[in-house]
mmCIF file as Biopython writes it, N, C-alpha, C and O atoms, coordinates in Angstrom:
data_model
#
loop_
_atom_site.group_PDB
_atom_site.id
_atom_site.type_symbol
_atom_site.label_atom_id
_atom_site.label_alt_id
_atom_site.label_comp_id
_atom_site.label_asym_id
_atom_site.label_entity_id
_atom_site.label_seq_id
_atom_site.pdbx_PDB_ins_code
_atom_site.Cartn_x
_atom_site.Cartn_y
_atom_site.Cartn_z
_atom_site.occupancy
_atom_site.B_iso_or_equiv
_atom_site.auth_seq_id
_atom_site.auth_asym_id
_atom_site.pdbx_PDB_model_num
ATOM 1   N N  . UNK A ? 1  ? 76.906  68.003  110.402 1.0 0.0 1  A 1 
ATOM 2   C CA . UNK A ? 1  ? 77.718  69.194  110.480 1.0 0.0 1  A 1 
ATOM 3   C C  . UNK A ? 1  ? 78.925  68.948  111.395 1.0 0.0 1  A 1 
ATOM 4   O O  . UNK A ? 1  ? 80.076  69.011  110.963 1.0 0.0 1  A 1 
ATOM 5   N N  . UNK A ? 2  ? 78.628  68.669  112.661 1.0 0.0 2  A 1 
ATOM 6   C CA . UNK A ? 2  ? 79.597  67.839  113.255 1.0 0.0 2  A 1 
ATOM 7   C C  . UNK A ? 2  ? 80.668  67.106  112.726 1.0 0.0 2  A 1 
ATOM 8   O O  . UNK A ? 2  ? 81.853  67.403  112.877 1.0 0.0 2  A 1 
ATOM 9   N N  . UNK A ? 3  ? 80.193  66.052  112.043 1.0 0.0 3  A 1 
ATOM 10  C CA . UNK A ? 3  ? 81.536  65.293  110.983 1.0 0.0 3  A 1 
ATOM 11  C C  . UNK A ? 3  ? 82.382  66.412  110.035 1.0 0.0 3  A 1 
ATOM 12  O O  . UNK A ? 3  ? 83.589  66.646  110.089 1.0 0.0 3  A 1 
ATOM 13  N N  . UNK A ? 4  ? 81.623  66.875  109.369 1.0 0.0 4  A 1 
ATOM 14  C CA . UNK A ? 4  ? 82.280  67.724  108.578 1.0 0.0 4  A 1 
ATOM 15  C C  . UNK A ? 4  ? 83.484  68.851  109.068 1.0 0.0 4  A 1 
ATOM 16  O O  . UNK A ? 4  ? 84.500  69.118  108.425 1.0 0.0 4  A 1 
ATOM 17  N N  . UNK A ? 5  ? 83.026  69.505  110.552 1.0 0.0 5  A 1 
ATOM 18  C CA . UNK A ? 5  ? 84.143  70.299  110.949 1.0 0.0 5  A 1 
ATOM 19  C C  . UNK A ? 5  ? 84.924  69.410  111.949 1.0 0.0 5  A 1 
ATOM 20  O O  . UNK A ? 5  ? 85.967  69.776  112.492 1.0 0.0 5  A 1 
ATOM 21  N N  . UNK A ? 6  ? 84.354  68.264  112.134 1.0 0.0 6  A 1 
ATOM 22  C CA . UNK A ? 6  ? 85.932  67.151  112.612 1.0 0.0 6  A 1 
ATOM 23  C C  . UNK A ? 6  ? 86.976  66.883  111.318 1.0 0.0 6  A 1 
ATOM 24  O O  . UNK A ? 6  ? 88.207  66.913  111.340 1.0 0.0 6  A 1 
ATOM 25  N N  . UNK A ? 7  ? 86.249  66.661  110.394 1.0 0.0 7  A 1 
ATOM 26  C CA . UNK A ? 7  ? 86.840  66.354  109.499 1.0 0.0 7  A 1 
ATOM 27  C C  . UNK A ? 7  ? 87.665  67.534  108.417 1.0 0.0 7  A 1 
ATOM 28  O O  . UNK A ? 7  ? 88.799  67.243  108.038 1.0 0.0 7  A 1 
ATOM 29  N N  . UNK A ? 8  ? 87.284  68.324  108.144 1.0 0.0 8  A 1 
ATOM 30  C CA . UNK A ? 8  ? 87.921  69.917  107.882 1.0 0.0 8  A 1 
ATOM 31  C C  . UNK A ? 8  ? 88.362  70.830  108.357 1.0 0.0 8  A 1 
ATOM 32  O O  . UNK A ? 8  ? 88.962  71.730  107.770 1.0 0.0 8  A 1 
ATOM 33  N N  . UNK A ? 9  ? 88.037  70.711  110.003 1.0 0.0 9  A 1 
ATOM 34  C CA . UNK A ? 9  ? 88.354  72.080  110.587 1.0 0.0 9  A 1 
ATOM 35  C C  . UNK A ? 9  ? 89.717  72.436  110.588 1.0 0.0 9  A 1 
ATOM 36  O O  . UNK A ? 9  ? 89.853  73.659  110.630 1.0 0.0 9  A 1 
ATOM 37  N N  . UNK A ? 10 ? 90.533  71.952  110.564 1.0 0.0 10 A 1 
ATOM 38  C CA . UNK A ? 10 ? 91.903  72.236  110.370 1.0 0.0 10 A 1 
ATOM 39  C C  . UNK A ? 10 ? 92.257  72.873  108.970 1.0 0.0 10 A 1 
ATOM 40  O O  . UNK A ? 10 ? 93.174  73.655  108.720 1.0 0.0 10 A 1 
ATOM 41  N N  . UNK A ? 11 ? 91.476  72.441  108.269 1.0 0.0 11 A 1 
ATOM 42  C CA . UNK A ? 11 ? 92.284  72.949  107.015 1.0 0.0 11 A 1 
ATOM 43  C C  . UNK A ? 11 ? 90.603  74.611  106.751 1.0 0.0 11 A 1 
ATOM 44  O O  . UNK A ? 11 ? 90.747  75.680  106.157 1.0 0.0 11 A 1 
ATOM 45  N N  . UNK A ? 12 ? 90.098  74.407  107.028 1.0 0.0 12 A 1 
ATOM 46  C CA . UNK A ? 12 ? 89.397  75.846  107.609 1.0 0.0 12 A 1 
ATOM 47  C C  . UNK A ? 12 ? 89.993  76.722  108.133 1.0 0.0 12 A 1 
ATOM 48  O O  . UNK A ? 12 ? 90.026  77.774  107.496 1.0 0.0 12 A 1 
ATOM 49  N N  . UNK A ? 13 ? 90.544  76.696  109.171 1.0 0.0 13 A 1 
ATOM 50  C CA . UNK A ? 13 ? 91.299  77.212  110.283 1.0 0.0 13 A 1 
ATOM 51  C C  . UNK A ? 13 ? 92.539  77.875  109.215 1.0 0.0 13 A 1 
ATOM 52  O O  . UNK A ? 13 ? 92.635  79.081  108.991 1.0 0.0 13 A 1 
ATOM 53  N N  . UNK A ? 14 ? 93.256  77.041  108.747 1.0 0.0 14 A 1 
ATOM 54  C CA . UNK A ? 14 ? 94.346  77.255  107.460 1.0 0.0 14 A 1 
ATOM 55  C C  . UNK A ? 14 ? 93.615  78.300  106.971 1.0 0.0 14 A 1 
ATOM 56  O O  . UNK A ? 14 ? 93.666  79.404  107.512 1.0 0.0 14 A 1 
ATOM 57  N N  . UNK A ? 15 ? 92.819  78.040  105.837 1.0 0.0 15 A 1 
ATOM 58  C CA . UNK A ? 15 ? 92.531  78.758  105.204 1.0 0.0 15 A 1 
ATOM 59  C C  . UNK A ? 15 ? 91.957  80.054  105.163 1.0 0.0 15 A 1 
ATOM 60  O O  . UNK A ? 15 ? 92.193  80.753  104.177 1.0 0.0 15 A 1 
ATOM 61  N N  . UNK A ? 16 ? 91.170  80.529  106.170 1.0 0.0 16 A 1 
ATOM 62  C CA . UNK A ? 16 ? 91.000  81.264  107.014 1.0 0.0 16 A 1 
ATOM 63  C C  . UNK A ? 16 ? 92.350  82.580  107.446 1.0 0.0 16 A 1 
ATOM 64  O O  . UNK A ? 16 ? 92.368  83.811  107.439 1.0 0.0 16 A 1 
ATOM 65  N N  . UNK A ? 17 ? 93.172  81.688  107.727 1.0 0.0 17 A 1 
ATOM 66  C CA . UNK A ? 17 ? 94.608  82.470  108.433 1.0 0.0 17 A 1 
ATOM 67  C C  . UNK A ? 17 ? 94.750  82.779  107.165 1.0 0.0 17 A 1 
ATOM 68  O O  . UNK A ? 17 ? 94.150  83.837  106.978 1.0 0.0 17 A 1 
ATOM 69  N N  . UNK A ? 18 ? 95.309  82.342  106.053 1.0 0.0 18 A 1 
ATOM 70  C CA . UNK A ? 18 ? 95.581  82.377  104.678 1.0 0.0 18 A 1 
ATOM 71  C C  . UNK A ? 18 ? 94.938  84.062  104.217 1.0 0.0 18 A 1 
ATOM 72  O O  . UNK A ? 18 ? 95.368  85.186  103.962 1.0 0.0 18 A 1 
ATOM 73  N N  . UNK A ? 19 ? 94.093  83.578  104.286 1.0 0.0 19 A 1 
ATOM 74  C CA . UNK A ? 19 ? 92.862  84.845  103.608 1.0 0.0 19 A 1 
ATOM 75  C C  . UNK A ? 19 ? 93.285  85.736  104.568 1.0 0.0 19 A 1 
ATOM 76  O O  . UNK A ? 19 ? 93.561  86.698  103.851 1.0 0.0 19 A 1 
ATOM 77  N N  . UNK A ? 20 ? 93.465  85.993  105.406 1.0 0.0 20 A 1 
ATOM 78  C CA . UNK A ? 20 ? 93.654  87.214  106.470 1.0 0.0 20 A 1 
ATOM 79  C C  . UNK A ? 20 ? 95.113  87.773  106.187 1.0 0.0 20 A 1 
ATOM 80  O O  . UNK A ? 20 ? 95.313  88.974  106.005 1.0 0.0 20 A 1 
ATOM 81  N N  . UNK A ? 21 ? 96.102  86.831  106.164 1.0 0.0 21 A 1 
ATOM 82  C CA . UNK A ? 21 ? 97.174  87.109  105.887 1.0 0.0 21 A 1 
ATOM 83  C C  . UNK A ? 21 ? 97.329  87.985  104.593 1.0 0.0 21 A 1 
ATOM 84  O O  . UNK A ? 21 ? 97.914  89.065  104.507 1.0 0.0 21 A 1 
ATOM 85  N N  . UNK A ? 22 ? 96.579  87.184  103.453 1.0 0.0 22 A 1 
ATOM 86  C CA . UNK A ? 22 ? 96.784  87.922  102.172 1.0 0.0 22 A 1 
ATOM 87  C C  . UNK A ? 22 ? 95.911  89.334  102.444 1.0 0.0 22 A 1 
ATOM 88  O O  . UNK A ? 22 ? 96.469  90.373  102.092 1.0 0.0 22 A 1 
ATOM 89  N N  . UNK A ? 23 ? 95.179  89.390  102.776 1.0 0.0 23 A 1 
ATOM 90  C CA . UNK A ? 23 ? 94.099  90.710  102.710 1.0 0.0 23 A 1 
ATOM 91  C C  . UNK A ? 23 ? 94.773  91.446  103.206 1.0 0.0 23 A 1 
ATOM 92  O O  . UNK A ? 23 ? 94.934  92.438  102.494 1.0 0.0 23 A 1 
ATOM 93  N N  . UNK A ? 24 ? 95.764  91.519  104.966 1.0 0.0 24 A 1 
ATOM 94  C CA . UNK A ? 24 ? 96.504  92.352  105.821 1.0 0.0 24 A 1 
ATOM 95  C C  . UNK A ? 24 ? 97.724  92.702  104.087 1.0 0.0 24 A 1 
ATOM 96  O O  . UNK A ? 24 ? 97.605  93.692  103.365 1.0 0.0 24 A 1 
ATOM 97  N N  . UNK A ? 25 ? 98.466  91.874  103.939 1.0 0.0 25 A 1 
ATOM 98  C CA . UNK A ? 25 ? 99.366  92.471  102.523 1.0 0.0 25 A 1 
ATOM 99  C C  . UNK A ? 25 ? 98.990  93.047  101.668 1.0 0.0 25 A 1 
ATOM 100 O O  . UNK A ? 25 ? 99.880  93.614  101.036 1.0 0.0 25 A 1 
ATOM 101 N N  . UNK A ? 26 ? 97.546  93.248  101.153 1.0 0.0 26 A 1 
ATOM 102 C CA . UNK A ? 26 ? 97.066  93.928  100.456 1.0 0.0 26 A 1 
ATOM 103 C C  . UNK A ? 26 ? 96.961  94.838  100.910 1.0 0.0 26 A 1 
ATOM 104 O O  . UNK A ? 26 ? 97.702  95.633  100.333 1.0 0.0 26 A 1 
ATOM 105 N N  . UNK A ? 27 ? 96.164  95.530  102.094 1.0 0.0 27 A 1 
ATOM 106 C CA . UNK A ? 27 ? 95.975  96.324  102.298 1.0 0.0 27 A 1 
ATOM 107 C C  . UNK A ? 27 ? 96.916  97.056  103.015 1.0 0.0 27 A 1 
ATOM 108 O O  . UNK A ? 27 ? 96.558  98.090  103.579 1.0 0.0 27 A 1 
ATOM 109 N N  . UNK A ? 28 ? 98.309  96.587  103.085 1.0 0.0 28 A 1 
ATOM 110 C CA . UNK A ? 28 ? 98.581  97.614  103.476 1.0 0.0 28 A 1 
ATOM 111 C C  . UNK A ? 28 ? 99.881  97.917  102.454 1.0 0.0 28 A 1 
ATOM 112 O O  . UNK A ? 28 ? 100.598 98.884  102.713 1.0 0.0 28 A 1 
ATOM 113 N N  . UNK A ? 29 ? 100.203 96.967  101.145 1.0 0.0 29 A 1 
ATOM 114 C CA . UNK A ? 29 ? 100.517 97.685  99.877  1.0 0.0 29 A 1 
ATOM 115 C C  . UNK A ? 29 ? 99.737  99.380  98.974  1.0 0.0 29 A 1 
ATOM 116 O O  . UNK A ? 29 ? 100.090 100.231 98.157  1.0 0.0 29 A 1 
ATOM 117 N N  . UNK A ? 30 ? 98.539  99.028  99.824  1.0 0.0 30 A 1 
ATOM 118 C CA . UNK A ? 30 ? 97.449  99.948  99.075  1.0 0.0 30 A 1 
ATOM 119 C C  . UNK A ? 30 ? 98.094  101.191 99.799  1.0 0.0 30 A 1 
ATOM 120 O O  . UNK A ? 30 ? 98.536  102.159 99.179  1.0 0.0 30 A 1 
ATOM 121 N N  . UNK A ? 31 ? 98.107  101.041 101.518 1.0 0.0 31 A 1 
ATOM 122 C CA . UNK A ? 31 ? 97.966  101.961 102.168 1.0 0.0 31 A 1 
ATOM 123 C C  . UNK A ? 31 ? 99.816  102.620 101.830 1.0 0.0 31 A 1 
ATOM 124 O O  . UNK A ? 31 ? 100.143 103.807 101.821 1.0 0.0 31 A 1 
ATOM 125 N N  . UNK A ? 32 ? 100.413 101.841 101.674 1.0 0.0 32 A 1 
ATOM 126 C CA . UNK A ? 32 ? 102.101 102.304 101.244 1.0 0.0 32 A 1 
ATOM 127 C C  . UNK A ? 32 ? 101.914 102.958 99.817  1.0 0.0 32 A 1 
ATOM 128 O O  . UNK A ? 32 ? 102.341 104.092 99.602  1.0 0.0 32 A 1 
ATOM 129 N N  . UNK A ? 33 ? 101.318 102.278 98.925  1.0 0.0 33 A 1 
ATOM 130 C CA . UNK A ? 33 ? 101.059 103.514 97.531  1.0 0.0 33 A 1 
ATOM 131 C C  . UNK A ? 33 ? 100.576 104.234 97.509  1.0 0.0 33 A 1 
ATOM 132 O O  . UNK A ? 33 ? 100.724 105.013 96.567  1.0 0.0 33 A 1 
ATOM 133 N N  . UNK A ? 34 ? 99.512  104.534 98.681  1.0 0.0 34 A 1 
ATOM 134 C CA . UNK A ? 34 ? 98.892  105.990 98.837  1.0 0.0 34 A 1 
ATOM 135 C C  . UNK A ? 34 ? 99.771  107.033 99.632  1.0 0.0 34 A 1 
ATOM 136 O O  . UNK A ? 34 ? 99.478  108.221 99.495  1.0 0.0 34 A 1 
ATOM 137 N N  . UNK A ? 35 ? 100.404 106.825 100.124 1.0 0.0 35 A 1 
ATOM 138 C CA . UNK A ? 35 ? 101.369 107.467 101.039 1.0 0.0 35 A 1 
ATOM 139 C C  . UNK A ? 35 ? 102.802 107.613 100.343 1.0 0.0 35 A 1 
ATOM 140 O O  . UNK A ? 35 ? 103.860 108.004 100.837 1.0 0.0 35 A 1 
ATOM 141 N N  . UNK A ? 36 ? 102.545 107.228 99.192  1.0 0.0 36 A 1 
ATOM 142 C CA . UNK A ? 36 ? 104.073 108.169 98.663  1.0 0.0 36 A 1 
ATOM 143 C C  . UNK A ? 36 ? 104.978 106.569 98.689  1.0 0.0 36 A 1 
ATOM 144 O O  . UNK A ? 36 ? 105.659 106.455 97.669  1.0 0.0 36 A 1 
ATOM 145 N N  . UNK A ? 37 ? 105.055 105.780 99.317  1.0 0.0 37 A 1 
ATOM 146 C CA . UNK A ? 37 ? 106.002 104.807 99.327  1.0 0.0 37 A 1 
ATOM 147 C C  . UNK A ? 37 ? 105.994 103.436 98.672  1.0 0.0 37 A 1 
ATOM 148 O O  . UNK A ? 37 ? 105.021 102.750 98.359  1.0 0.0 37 A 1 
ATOM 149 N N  . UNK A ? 38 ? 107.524 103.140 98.506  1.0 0.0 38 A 1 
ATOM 150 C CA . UNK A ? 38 ? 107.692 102.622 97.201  1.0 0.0 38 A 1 
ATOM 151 C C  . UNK A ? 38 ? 108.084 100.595 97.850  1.0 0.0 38 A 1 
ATOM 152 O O  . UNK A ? 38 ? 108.683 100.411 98.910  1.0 0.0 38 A 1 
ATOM 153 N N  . UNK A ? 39 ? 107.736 99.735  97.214  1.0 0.0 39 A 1 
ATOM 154 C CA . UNK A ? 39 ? 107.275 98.451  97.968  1.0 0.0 39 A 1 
ATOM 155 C C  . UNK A ? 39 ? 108.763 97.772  97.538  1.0 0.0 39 A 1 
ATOM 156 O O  . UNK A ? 39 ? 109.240 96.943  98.313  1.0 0.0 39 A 1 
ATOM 157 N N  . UNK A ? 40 ? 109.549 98.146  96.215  1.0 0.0 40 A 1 
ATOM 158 C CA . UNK A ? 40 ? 110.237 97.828  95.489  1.0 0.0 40 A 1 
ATOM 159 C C  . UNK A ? 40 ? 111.432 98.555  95.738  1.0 0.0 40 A 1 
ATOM 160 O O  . UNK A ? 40 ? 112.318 97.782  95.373  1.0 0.0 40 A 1 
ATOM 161 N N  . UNK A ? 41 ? 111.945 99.564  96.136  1.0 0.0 41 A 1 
ATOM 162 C CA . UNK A ? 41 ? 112.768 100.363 96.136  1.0 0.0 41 A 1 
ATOM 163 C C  . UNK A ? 41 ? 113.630 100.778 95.283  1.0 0.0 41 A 1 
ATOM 164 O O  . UNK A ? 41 ? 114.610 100.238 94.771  1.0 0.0 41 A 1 
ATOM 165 N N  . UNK A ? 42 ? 112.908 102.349 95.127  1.0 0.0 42 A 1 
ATOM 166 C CA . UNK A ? 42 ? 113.108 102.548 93.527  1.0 0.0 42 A 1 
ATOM 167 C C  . UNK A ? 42 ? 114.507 102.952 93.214  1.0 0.0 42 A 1 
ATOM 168 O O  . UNK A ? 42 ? 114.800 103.008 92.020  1.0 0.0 42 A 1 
ATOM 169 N N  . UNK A ? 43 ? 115.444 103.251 94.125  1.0 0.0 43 A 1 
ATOM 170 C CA . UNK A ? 43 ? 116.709 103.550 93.329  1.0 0.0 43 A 1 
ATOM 171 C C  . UNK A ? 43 ? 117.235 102.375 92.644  1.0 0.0 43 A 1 
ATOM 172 O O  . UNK A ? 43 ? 117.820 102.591 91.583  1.0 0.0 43 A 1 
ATOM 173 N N  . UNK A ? 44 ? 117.148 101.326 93.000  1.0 0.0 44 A 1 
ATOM 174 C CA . UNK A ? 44 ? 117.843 100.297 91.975  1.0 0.0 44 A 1 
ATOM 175 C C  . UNK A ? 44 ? 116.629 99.895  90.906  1.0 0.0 44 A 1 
ATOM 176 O O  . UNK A ? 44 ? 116.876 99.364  89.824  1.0 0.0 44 A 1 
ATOM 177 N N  . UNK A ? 45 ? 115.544 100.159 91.270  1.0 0.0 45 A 1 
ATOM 178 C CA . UNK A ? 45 ? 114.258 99.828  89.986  1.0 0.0 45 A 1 
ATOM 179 C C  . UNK A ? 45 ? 114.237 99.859  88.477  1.0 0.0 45 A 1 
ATOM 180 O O  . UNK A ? 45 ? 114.518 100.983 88.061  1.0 0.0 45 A 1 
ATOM 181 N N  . UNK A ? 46 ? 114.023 99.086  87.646  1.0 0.0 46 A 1 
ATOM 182 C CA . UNK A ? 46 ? 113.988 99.409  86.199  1.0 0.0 46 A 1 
ATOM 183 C C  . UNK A ? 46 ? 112.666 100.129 85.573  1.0 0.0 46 A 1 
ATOM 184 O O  . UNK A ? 46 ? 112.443 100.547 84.436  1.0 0.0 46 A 1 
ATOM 185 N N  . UNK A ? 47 ? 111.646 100.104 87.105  1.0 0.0 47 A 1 
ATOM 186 C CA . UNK A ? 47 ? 110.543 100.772 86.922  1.0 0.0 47 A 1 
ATOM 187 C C  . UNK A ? 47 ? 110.184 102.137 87.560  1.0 0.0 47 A 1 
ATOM 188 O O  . UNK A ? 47 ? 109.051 102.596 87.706  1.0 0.0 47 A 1 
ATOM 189 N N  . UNK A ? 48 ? 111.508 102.766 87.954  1.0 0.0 48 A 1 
ATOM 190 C CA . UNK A ? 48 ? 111.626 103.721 89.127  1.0 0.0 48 A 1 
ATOM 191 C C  . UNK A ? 48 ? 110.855 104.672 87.970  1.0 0.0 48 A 1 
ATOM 192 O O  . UNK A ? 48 ? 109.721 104.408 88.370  1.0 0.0 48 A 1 
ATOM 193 N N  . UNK A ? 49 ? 110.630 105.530 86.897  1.0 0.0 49 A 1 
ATOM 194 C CA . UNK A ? 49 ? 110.625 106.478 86.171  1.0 0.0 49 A 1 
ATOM 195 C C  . UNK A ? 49 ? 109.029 106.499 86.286  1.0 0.0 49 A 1 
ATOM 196 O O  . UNK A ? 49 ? 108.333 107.505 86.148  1.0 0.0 49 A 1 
ATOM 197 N N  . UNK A ? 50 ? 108.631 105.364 86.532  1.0 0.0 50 A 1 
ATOM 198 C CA . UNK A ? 50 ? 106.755 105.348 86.093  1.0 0.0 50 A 1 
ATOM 199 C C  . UNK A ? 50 ? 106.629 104.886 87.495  1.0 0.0 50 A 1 
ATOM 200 O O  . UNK A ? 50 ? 105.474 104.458 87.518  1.0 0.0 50 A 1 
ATOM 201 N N  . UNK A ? 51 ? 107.157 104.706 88.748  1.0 0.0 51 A 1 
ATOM 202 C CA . UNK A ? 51 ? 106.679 104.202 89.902  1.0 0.0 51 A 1 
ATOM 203 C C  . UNK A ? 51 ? 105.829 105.222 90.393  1.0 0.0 51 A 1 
ATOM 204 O O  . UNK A ? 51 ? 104.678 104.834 90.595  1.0 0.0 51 A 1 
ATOM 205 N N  . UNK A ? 52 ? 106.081 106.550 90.674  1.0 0.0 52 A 1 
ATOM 206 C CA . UNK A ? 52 ? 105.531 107.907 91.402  1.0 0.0 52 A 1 
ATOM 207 C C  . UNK A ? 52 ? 105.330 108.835 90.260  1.0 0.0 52 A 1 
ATOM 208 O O  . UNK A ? 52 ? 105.964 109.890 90.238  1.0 0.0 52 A 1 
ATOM 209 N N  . UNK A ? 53 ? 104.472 108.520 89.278  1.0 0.0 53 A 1 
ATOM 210 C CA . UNK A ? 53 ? 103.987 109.668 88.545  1.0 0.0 53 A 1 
ATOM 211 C C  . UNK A ? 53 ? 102.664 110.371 89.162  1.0 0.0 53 A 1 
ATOM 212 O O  . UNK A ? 53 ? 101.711 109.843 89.735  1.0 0.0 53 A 1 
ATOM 213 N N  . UNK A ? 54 ? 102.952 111.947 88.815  1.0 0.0 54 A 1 
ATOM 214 C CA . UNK A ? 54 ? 102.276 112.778 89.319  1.0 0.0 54 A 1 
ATOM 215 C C  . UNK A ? 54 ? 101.761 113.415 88.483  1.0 0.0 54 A 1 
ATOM 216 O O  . UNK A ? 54 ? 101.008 114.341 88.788  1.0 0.0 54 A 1 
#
């Protein structure tokens, strides 16, 4: 076990940060579409018409 996290731990460590990073962007895309706000900014959007349907 030893060898193995001499030998990987760095790219663990990476990957790790990676996954956290993406999850923090996810979640807080989620938390901006629940709250009314737009990630894209819809006045110049070609998708502004279907972005905030109610």
């Amino acid at each position: 076990m030893k060898d193995f996290l001499a030998n990987y731990g760095g790219t663990i460590i990476i990957l790790v940060l990676i996954l956290i990073i993406v999850f923090l962007s996810v979640k807080r895309l989620i938390k901006n579409r629940k709250s009314g706000k737009c990630s894209c900014g819809c006045e110049g959007c070609s998708f502004k018409d279907n972005c905030h349907k109610k």
